[in-house]
C-alpha positions as CSV (number, residue, x, y, z in Angstrom):
1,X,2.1,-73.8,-4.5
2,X,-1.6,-72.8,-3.7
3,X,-4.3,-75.6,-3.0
4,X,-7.5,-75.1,-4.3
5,X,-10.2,-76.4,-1.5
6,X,-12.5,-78.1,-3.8
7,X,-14.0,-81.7,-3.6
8,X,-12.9,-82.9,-7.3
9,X,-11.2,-81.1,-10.2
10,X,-12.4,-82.7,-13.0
11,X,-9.7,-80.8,-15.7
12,X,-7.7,-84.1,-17.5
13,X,-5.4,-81.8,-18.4
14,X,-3.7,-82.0,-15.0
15,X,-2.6,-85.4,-15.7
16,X,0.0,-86.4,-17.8
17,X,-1.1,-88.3,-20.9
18,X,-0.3,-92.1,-21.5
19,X,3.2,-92.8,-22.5
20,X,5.5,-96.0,-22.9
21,X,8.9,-94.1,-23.1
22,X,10.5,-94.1,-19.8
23,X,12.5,-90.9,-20.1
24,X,9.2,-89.0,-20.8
25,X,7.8,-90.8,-17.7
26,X,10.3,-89.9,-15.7
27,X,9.7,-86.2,-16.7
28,X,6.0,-86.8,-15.9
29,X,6.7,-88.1,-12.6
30,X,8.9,-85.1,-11.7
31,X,5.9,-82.9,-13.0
32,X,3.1,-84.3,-11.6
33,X,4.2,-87.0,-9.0
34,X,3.2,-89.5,-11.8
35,X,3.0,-91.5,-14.9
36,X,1.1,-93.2,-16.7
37,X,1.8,-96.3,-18.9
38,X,-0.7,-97.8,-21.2
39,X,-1.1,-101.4,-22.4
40,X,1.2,-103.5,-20.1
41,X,-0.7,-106.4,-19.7
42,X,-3.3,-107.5,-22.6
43,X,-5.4,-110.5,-23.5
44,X,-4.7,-113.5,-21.8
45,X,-2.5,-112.3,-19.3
46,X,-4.8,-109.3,-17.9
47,X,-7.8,-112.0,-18.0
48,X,-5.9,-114.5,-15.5
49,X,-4.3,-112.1,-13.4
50,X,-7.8,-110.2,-13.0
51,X,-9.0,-113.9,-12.4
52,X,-6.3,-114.8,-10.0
53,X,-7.0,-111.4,-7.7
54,X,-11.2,-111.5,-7.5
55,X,-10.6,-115.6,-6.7
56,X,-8.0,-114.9,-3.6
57,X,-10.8,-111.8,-2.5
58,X,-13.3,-114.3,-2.5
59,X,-11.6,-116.6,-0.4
60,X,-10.8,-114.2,2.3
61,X,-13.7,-113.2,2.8
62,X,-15.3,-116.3,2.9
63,X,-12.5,-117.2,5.5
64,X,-12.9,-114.4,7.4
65,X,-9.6,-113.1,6.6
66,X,-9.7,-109.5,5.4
67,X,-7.2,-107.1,6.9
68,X,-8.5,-103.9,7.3
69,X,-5.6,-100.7,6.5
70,X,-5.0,-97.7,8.9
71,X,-6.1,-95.2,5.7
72,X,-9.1,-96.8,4.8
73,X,-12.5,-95.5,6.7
74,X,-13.6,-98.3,9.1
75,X,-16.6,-98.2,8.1
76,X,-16.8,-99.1,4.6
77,X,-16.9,-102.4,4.3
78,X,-17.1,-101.8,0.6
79,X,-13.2,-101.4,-0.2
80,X,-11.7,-104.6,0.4
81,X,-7.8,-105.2,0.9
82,X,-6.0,-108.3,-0.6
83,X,-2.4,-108.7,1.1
84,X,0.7,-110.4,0.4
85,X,-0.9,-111.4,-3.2
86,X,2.6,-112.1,-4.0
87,X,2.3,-116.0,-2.4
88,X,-1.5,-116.0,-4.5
89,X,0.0,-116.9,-8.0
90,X,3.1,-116.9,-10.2
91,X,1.2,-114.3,-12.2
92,X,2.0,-111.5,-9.3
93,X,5.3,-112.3,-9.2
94,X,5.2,-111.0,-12.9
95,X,3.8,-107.8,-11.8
96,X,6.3,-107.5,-8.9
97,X,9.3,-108.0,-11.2
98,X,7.9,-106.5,-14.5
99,X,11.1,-105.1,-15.9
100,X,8.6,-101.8,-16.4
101,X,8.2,-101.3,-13.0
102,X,11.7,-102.3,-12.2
103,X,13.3,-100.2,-14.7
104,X,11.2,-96.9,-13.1
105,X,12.4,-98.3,-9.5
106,X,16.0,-97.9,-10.5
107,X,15.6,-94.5,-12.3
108,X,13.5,-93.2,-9.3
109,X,14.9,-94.7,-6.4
110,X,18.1,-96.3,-7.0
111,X,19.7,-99.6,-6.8
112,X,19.4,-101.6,-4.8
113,X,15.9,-101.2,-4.0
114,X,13.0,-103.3,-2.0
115,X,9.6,-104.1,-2.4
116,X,7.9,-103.1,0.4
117,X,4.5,-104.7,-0.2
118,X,2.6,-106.3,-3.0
119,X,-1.0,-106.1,-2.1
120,X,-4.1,-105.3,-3.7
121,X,-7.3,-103.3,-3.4
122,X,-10.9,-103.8,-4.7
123,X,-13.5,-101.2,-4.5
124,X,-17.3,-102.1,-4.6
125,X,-20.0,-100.2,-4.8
126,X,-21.2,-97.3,-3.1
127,X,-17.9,-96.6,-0.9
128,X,-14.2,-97.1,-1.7
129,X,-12.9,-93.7,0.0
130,X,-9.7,-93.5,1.9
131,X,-7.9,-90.7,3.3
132,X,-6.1,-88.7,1.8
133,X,-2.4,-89.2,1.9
134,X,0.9,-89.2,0.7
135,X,2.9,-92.7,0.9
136,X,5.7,-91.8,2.7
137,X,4.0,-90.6,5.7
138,X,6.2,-92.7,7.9
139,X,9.1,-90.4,6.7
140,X,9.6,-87.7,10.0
141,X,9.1,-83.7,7.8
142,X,10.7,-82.1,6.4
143,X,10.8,-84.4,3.5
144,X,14.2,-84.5,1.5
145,X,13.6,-83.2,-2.1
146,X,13.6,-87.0,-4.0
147,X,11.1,-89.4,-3.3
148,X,11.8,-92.5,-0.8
149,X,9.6,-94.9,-2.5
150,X,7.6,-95.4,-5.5
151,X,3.6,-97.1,-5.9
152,X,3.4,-99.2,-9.1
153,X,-0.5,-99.9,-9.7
154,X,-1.7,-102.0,-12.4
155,X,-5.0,-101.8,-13.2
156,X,-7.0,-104.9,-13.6
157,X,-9.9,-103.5,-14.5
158,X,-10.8,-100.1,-16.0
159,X,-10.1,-97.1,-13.6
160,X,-12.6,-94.3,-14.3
161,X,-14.1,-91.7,-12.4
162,X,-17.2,-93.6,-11.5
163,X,-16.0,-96.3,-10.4
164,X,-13.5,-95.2,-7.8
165,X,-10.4,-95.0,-9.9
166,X,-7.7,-93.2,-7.6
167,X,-7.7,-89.4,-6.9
168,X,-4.1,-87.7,-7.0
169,X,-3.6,-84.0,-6.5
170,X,-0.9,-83.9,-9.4
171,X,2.4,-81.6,-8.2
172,X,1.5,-81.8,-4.4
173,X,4.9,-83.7,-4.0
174,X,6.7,-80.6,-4.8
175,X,5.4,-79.8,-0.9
176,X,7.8,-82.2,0.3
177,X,5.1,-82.8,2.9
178,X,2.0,-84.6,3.9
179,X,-1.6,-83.5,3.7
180,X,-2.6,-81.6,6.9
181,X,-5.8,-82.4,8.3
182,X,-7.5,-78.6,7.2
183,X,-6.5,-80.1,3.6
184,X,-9.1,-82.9,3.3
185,X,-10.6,-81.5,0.8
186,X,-8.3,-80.2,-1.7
187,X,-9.4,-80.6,-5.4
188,X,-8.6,-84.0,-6.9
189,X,-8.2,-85.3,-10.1
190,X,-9.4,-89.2,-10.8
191,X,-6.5,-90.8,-12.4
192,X,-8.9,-92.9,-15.3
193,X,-6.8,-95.8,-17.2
194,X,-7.9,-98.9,-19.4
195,X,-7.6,-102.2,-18.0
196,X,-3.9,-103.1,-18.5
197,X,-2.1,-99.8,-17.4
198,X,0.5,-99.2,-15.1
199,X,0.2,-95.8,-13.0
200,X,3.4,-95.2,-11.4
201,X,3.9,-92.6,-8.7
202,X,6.1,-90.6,-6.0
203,X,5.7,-91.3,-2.4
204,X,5.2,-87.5,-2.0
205,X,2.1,-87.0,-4.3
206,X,-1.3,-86.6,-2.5
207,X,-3.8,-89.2,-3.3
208,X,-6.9,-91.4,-2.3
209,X,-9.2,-94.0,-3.7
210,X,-12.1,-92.6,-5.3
211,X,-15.8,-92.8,-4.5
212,X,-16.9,-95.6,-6.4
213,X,-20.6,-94.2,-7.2
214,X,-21.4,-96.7,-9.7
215,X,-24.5,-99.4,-8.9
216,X,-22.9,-102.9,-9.4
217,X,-19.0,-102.3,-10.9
218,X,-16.1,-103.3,-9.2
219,X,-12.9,-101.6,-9.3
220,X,-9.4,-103.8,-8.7
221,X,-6.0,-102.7,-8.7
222,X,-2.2,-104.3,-7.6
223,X,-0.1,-101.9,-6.0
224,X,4.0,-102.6,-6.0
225,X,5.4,-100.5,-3.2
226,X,9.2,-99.9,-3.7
227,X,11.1,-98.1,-1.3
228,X,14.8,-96.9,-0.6
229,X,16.5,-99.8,1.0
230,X,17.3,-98.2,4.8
231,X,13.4,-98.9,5.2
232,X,11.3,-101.5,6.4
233,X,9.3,-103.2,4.6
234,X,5.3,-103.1,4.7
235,X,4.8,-107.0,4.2
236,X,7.6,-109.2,6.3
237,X,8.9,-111.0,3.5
238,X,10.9,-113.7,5.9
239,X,7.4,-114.9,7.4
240,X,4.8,-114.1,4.9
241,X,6.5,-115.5,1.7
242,X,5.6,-118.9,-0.1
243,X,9.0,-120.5,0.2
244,X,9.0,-121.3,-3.7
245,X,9.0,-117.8,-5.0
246,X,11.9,-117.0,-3.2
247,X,13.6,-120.8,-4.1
248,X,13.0,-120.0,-8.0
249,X,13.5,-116.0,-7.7
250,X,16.0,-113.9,-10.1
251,X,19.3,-112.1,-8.3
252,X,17.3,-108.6,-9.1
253,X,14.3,-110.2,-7.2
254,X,16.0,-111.7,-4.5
255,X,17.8,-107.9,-4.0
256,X,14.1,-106.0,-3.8
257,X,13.3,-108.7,-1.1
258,X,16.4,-108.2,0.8
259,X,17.9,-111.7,0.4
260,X,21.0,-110.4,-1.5
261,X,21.2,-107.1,1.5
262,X,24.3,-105.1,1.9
263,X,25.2,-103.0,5.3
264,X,21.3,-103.7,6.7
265,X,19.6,-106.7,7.5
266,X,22.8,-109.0,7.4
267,X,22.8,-112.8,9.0
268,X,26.4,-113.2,10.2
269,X,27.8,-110.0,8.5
270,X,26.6,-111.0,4.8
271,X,23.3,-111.4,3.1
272,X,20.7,-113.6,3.8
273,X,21.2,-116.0,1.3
């Protein structure tokens, strides 16, 4: 597979178009590293969820809170990271547990499954760019040939290419390997979605955050990371975790937190709880 060293590749056509069938995303995914799911969340539920992420941004910041990630450029004070939104609001837990997301966590990945992370990220104007990476980069090369986690990112507002929506290089995951540092620059496409959408992709597939180049727009996403279940997860659930999500959690949510574990992370020789 050739890389083209180009800043952007603006062609659409490299990017699968919208689709609510899961079989067809599923073939997307193992085309392109992704797929793209239009119209999840609508209405009142987008409004309140958008809402619920901009209010717990403001407050970190005006606690002094953020948490800066080892991808983003330190200097860009621009992109700002929201962590553990999961103990924010109810309305996360909807995202973490959408049976969408869940349902392409099982076809992808397997059962059981956990969620790594539930965070989200906001990019302002005039910066947003991160390195460019693939999501399994803790994973020692050479990759296996399936995936080891999966990126669910639901777009609260509209991705598009001005604002900083996220760059993929669609089919890189058929590399079974990360980025090398010479590669910086390979042509990207901007992954543009309406407010609502779910964009699900492949821990191998190549990707950033865009250049948000616009003079006053924002730019906020949720990003579910699943993975495999021999791996750690990003957020520590056991510390982090408002004690009532997990109290009034499903058996399918309590597996992708690894309260119902089997053979890793045991208490005694059985699960957690």
């Amino acid at each position: 597979m050739s890389l083209v060293m180009d800043r952007e590749a603006p062609a659409a056509s490299n990017l699968p178009a919208p689709t609510r069938d899961l079989a067809q995303g599923l073939r997307d995914i193992e085309t392109f590293g992704m797929a793209i799911v239009p119209d999840v969340l609508t209405g009142d539920t987008l409004k309140r969820t958008r809402e619920a992420l901009y209010r717990a941004a403001e407050s970190d910041r005006a606690r002094g809170r953020e948490q800066k990630f080892s991808l983003d450029y330190a200097h860009d004070e621009t992109n700002q990271r929201v962590w553990n939104v999961l103990s924010r609001d109810p309305l996360f837990e909807d995202l973490a547990f959408h049976r969408i997301a869940v349902d392409y966590v099982r076809a992808v990945l397997g059962w059981p499954a956990l969620l790594g992370n539930l965070s989200a990220n906001i990019t302002g104007p005039g910066g947003g760019e991160m390195v460019l990476h693939a999501d399994q980069i803790f994973v020692p090369e050479p990759w296996s040939s399936q995936p080891q986690g999966l990126n669910v990112a639901w777009c609260l507002d509209d991705f598009t290419e001005a604002n900083g929506a996220t760059r993929f290089v669609p089919g890189s995951h058929k590399l079974n390997r990360a980025p090398r540092e010479d590669e910086a620059g390979v042509a990207t496409v901007a992954m543009a979605a309406p407010a609502g959408s779910a964009v699900v992709f492949e821990s191998r597939v190549w990707h950033r955050t865009g250049h948000n180049s616009t003079a006053s727009e924002t730019r906020a996403g949720v990003f579910g990371w699943y993975t495999k279940p021999i791996y750690r997860a990003q957020e520590n659930w056991f510390l982090s975790l408002k004690p009532e999500v997990r109290q009034f959690a499903s058996e399918e949510a309590l597996v992708l937190l690894g309260y119902r574990a089997e053979l890793l992370g045991l208490v005694n020789g059985g699960a957690p709880i």
